[in-house]
C-alpha positions as semicolon CSV with decimal commas, in nm:
position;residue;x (nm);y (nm);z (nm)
1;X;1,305;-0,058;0,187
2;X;1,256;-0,415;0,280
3;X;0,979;-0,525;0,504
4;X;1,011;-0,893;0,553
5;X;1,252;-0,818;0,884
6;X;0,910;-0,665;1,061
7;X;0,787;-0,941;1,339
8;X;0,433;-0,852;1,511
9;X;0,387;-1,243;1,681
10;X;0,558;-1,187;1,990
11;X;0,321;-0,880;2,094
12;X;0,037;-1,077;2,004
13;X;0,134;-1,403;2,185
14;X;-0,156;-1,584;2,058
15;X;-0,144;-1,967;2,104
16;X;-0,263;-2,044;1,744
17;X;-0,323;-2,439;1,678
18;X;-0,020;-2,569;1,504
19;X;-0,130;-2,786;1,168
20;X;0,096;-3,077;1,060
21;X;-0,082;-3,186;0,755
22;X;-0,350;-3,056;0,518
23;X;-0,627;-3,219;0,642
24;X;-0,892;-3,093;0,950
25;X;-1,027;-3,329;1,186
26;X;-1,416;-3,256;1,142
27;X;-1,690;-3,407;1,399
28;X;-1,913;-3,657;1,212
29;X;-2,222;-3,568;1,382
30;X;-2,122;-3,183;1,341
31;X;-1,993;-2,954;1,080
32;X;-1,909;-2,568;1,135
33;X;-2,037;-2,481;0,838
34;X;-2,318;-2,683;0,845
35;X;-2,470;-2,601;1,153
36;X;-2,799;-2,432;1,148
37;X;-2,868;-2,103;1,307
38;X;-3,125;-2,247;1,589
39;X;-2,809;-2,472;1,701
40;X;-2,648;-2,175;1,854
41;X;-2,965;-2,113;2,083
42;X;-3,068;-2,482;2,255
43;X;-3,300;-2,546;2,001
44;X;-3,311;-2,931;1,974
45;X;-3,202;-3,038;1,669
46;X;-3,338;-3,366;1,693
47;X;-3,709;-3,313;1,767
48;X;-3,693;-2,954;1,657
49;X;-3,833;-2,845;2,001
50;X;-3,772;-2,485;2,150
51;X;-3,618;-2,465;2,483
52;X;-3,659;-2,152;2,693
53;X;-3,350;-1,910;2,660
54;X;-3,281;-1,599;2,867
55;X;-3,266;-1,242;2,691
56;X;-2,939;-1,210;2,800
57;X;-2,773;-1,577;2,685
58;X;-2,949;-1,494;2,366
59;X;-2,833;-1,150;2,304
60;X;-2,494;-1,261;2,413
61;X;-2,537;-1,613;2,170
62;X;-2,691;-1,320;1,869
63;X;-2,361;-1,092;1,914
64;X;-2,151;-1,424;1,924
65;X;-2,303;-1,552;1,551
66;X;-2,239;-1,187;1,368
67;X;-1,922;-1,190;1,519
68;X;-1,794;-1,558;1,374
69;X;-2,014;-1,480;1,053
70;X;-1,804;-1,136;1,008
71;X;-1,495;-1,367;1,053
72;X;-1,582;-1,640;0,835
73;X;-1,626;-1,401;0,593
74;X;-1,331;-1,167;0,657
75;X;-1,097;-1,520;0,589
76;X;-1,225;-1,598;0,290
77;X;-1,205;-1,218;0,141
78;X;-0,873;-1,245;0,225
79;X;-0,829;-1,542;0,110
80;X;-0,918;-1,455;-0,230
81;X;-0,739;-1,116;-0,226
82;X;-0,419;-1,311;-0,150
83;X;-0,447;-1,546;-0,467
84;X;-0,521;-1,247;-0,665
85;X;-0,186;-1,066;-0,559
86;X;-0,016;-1,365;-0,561
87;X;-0,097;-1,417;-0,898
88;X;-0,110;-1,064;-1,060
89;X;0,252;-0,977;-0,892
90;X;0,429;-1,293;-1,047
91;X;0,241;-1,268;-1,389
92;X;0,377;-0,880;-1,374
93;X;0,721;-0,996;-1,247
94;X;0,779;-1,238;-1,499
95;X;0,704;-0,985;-1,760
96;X;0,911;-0,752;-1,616
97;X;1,203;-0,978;-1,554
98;X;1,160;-1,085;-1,925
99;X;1,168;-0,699;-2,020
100;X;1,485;-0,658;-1,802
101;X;1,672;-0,929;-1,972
102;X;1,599;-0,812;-2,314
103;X;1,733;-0,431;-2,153
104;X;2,000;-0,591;-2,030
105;X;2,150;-0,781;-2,383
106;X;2,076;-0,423;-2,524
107;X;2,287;-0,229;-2,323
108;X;2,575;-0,462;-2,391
109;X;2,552;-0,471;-2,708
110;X;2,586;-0,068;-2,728
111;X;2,872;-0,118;-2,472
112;X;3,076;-0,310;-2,726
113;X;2,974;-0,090;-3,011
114;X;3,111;0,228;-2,845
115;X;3,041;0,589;-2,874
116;X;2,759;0,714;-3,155
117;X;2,789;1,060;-3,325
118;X;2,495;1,205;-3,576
119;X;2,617;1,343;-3,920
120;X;2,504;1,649;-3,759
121;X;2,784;1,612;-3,480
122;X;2,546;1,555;-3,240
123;X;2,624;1,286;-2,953
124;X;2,376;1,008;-2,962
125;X;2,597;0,762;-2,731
126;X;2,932;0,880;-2,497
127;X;3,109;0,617;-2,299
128;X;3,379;0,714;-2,076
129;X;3,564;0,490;-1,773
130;X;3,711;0,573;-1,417
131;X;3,824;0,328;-1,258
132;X;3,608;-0,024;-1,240
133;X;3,303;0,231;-1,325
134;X;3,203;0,250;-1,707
135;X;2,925;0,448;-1,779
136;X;2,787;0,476;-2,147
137;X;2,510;0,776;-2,174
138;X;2,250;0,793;-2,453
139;X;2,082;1,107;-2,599
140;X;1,795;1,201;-2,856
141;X;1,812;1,408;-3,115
142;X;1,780;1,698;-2,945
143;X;2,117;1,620;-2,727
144;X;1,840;1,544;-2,443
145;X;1,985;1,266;-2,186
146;X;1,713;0,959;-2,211
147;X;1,911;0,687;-2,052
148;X;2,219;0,608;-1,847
149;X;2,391;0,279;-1,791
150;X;2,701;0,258;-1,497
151;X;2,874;-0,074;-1,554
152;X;3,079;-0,182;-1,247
153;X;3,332;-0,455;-1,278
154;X;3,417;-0,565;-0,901
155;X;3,714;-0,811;-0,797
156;X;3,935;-0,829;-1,133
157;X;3,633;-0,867;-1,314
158;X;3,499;-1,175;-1,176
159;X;3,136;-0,948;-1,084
160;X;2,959;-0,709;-1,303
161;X;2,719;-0,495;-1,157
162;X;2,513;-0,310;-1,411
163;X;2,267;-0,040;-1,385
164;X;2,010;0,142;-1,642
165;X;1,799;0,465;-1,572
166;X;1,596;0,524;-1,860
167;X;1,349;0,809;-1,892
168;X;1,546;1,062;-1,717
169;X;1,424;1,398;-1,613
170;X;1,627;1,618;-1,435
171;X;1,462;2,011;-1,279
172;X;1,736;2,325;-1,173
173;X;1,618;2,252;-0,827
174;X;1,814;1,928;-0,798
175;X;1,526;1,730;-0,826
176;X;1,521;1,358;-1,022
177;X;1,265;1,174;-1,197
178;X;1,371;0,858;-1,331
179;X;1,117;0,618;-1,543
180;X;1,283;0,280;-1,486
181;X;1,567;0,138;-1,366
182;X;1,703;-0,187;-1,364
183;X;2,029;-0,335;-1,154
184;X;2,193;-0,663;-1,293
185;X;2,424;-0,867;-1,132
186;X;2,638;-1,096;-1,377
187;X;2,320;-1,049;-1,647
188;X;2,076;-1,130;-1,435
189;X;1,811;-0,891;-1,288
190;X;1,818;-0,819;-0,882
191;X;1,603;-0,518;-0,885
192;X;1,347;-0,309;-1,048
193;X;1,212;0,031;-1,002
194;X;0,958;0,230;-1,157
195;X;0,839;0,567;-1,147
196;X;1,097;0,733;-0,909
197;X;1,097;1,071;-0,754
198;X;1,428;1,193;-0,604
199;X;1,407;1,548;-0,444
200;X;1,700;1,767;-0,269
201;X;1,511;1,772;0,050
202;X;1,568;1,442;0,097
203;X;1,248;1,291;-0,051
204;X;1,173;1,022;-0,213
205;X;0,914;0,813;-0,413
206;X;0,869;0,522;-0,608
207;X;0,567;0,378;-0,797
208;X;0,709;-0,015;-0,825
209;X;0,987;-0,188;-0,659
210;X;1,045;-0,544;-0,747
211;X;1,329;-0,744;-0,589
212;X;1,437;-1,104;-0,720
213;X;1,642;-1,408;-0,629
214;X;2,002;-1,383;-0,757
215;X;1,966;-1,772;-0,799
216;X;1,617;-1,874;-0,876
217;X;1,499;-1,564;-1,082
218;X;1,199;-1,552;-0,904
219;X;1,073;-1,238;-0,756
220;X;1,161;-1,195;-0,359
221;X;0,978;-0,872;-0,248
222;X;0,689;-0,668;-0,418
223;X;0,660;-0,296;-0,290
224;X;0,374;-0,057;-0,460
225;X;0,356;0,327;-0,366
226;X;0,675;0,375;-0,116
227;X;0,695;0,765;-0,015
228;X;1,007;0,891;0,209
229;X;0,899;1,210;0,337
230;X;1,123;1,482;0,414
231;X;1,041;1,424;0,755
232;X;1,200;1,052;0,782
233;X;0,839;0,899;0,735
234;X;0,789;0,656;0,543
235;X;0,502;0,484;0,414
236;X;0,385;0,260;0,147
237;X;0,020;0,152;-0,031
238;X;0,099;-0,237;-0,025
239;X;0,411;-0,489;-0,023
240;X;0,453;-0,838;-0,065
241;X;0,699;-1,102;0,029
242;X;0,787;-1,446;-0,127
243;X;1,020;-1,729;0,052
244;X;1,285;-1,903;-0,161
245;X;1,038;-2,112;-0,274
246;X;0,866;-1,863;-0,444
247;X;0,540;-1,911;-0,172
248;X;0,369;-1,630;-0,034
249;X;0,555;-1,488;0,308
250;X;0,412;-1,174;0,399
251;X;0,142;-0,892;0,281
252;X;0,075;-0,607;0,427
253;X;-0,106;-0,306;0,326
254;X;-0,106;0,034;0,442
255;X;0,219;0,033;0,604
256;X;0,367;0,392;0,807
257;X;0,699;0,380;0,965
258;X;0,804;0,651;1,210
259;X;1,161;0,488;1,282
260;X;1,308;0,186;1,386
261;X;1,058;-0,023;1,601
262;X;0,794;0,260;1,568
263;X;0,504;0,214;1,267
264;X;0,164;0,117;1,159
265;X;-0,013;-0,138;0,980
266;X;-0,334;-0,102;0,830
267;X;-0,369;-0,451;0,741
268;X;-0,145;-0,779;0,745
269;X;-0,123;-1,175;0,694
270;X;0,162;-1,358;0,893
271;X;0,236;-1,697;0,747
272;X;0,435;-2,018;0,858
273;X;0,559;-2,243;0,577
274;X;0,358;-2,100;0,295
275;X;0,060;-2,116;0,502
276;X;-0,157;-1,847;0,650
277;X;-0,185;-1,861;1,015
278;X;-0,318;-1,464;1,110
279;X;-0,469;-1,226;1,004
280;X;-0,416;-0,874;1,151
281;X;-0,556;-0,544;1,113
282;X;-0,482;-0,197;1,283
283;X;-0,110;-0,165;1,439
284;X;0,068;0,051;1,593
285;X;0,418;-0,036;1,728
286;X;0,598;0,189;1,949
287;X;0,996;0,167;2,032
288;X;0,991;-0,038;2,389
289;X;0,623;-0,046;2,371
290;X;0,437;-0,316;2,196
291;X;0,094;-0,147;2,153
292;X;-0,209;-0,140;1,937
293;X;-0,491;0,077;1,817
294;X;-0,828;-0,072;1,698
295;X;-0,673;-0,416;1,607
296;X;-0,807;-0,744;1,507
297;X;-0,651;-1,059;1,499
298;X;-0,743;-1,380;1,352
299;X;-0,586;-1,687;1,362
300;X;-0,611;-1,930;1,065
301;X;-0,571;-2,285;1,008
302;X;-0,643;-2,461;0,680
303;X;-0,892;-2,176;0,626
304;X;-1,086;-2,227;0,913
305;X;-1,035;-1,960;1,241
306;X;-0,883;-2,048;1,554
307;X;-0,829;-1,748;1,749
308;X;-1,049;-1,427;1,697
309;X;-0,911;-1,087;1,913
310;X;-1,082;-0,726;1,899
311;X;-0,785;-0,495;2,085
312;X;-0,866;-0,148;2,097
313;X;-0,629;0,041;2,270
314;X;-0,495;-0,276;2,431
315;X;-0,798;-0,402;2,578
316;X;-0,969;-0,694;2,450
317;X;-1,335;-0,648;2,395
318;X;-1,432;-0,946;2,224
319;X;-1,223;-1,311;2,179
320;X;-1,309;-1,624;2,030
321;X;-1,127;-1,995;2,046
322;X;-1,192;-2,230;1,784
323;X;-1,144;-2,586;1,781
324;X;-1,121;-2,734;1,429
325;X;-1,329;-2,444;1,309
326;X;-1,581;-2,523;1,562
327;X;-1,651;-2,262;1,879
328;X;-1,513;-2,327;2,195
329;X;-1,545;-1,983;2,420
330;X;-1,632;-1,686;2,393
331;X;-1,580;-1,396;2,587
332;X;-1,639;-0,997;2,606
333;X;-1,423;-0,760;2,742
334;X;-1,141;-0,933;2,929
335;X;-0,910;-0,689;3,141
336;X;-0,607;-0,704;3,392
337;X;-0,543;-0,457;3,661
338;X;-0,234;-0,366;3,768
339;X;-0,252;-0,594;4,046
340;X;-0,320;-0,890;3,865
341;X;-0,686;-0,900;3,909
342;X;-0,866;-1,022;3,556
343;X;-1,229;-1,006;3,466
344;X;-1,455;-1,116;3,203
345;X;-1,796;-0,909;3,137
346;X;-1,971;-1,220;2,936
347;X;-1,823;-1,551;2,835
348;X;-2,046;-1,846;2,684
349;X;-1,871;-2,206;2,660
350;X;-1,935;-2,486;2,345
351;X;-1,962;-2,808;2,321
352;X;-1,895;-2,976;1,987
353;X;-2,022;-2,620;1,829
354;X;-2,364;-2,557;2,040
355;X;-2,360;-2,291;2,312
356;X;-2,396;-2,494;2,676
357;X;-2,299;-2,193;2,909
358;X;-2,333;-1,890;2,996
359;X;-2,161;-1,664;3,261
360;X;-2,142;-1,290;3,346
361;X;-1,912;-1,085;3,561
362;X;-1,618;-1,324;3,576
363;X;-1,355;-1,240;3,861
364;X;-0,964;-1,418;3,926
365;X;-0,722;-1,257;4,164
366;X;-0,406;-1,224;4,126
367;X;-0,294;-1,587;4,202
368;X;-0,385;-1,828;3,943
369;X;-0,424;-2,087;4,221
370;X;-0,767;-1,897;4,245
371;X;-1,077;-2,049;4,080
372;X;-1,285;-1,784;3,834
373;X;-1,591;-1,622;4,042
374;X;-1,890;-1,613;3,891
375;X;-2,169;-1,321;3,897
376;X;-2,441;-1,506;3,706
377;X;-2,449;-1,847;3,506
378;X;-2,679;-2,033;3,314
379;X;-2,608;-2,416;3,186
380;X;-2,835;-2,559;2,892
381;X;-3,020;-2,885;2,991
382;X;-3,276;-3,142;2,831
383;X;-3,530;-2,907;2,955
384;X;-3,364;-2,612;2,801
385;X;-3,127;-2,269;2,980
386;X;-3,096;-2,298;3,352
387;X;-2,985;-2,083;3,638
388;X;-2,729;-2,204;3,816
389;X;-2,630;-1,829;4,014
């Protein structure tokens, strides 16, 4: 059930700027977030003068502001999601882990005390051995089984593997609900479980499944809602990864998985060192066919966007590249034929954050020896939006 091994980068092969430190270079003269909205048009901002614009830079300059406003946005949404589930999955781990330990020095404790009968003759506790395997079963009142403990003493009993079900349900049709359960290696907690459905066709859920670091105690892996369906499918509502460190190294949400190298993704965040650097949303891998269905793409650095892609059904309608959170080009619907021709239906250039051209129809052949042809441009100018073709 681990997720961690999934890698989306390589289809996206997005050039994302590569941060060294903490800090972003910001222009002096201009801040992203402080620019006004009449910067994006050729307004002057230092008499406050209106320069003519065309309908179409400005409809393309309009669609170009909801678009980075949506992403600003969507980044710092996301941003605050991910310190919430950061937060809410290690305050619950550490509970849980705390929970574990105290399960754990109970169990052992019953192990050395041995076998329990009621004055009644009923059987409270039973331990019996086979081979490393000792397995100590607990019962209520009513002879009911509530919990079951398998302690497994590896290599001449240098390891011991321990594991508790509690809350056990068993039905005549084969099927298994188990509460908790809880696997120890040498009295320390490697996984957790919770809520558990095992069924004879195979499958399977479970509510909560925590893993931890053998070593640090810290949890590794967070999955909520994982369903195996008797078809193979399997799917879960949200999981989250931690490095060694105990820093945040994946979350995804929405997750389907059809078989090796085939799922989809409703949602994810990539990171690099404890950092996020993307921001994805709508998969769908296919085996030998990296492919996508109404997916976005952001890239992130220090919070600010770098890289913005729309990709419905692997075309790319929209794409943005930042510079130190500041706009550098934009462009609408870019394509490549099968002969290597590539167009661009609108693209507007930026300098230091204000639109200062504008181009429609864009046209390369195959050979990238070939300069970009041109169906219409504009250029701003001290006396305002141009036509250059």
């Amino acid at each position: 059930m681990r997720v961690s091994g999934i890698n989306s980068t390589n289809f996206y092969r997005a050039n994302f700027n590569k941060v060294n430190n903490n800090t972003v270079p910001v222009y002096k003269e201009i801040n992203a977030k402080g620019l006004d909205a009449l910067s994006f048009t050729g307004i002057s901002g230092q008499y406050g003068v209106k320069k003519y614009v065309p309908q179409e830079v400005q409809s393309a300059i309009d669609e170009f502001r909801e678009t980075d406003k949506s992403i600003r946005a969507y980044i710092k949404n996301m941003e605050i999601t991910l310190d919430e589930a950061e937060k809410n999955t290690f305050n619950m781990a550490s509970e849980i882990y705390k929970y574990g330990q105290d399960v754990y020095n109970e169990i052992m404790e019953l192990y050395e005390k041995g076998d329990e009968i009621a004055p009644d003759g009923t059987i409270l506790r039973r331990i019996t051995q086979k081979d490393n395997i000792v397995t100590m079963e607990e019962f209520d009142k009513n002879g009911k089984l509530k919990r079951k403990s398998e302690l497994d003493k590896e290599y001449h009993y240098i390891q011991k593997h321990l594991t508790v079900k509690d809350d056990i349900e068993s039905t005549e049709d084969g099927s298994e609900k188990i509460g908790k359960e809880m696997r120890f290696l040498n009295g320390k907690m490697r996984k957790y479980l919770e809520d558990q459905e095992k069924h004879p066709d195979g499958s399977e859920k479970i509510g909560k499944d925590m893993s931890f670091d053998y070593t640090s105690k810290t949890i590794k892996e967070y999955i909520e809602d994982y369903e195996k369906h008797p078809d193979g499918i399997i799917t879960h509502k949200k999981a989250i990864c931690f490095d060694s460190k105990g820093k945040l190294n994946c979350y995804r949400e929405g997750y389907k998985e059809f078989g090796e190298c085939f799922y989809k993704l409703a949602k994810e965040v990539l990171f690099y060192e404890g950092k996020q650097y993307a921001y994805i949303e709508g998969v769908e891998i296919y085996p030998n066919q990296r492919s996508n269905k109404n997916a976005k793409l952001i890239g992130v650095a220090n919070g600010e966007p770098t890289l913005y892609r729309e990709i419905p059904d692997d075309k790319i309608t929209k794409e943005i590249n930042y510079e130190y959170g500041l706009p550098k080009t934009y462009m609408e619907n870019l394509t490549r034929s099968a002969n290597g021709v590539k167009t661009i239906a609108k693209e507007i250039k930026f300098e230091n954050g204000i639109a200062s051209e504008y181009s429609e129809n864009l046209k390369q052949p195959e050979s990238y020896n070939h300069e970009w042809e041109t169906g219409k441009l504009f250029r701003l100018t001290d006396k305002g939006w141009q036509k250059v073709k």
